[in-house]
Steps between C-alpha positions, in 0.01 A plus 500: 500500500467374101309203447710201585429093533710337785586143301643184744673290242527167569833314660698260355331254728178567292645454124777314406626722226569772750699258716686393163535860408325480176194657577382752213172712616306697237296814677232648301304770616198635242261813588345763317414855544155644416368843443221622702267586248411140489130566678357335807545133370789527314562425166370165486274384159239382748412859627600660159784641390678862511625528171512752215124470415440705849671806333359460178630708199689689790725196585853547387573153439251216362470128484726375288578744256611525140793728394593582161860459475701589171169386301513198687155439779634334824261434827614593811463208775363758730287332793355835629280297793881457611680835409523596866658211642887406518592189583806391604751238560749385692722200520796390715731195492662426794745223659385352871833389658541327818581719856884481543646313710499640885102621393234352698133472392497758800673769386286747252673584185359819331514652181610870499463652123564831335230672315511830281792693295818680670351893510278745627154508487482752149801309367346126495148628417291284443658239679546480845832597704688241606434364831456167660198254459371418838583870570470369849665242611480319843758239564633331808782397651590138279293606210663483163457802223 
């Protein structure tokens, strides 16, 4: 299974923008992907960093460095303590509305998404397929997808 979060929003009951159906919800969801050449503790200044000085004259990149361009010196903002990390983000705006009418706070309502490109595997490289996120689903007899 991929790495998922089961989220309960709240009912209308519990805000009253959702029972007015103005209820704007911003998702944001921040994480970041290391290398793992970082050492036992990390990369962290208070166990010292992995940087370019580690390599020495051998080290492809360096701190911060200048370029001549057309005559002209420019500086690199190069942060090589960081050069192996990505970070990356993600934000979502969304709209809460109320269960329709004929929904009771005991029915489950699910949300069944689509994930990937249209295509085999060699044709949407290096995406995924598409396929369905849960890629299992278990739903009952009253549920709601």
């Amino acid at each position: 299974h991929n790495n998922m979060y089961n989220w309960t929003l709240p009912f209308a009951k519990d805000l009253p923008c959702i029972a007015n159906d103005n209820c704007n919800c911003a998702l944001r969801i921040r994480y970041n992907i290391s290398t793992a050449d970082l050492g036992p503790n990390g990369n962290r200044p208070d166990s010292g960093f992995i940087d370019w000085n580690m390599n020495g004259a051998a080290s492809p990149i360096t701190q911060d460095p200048t370029l001549d361009a057309s005559g002209a010196n420019m500086t690199l903002a190069v942060d090589t303590s960081q050069f192996g990390r990505t970070f990356q983000d993600r934000s979502y705006m969304f709209h809460i509305r109320p269960r329709p009418t004929g929904v009771t706070s005991a029915n489950r309502i699910f949300n069944l998404n689509v994930r990937g490109k249209r295509g085999n595997i060699v044709q949407t490289y290096p995406a995924t397929e598409y396929d369905f996120a849960p890629d299992v689903f278990e739903g009952r007899v009253g549920d709601y997808i």
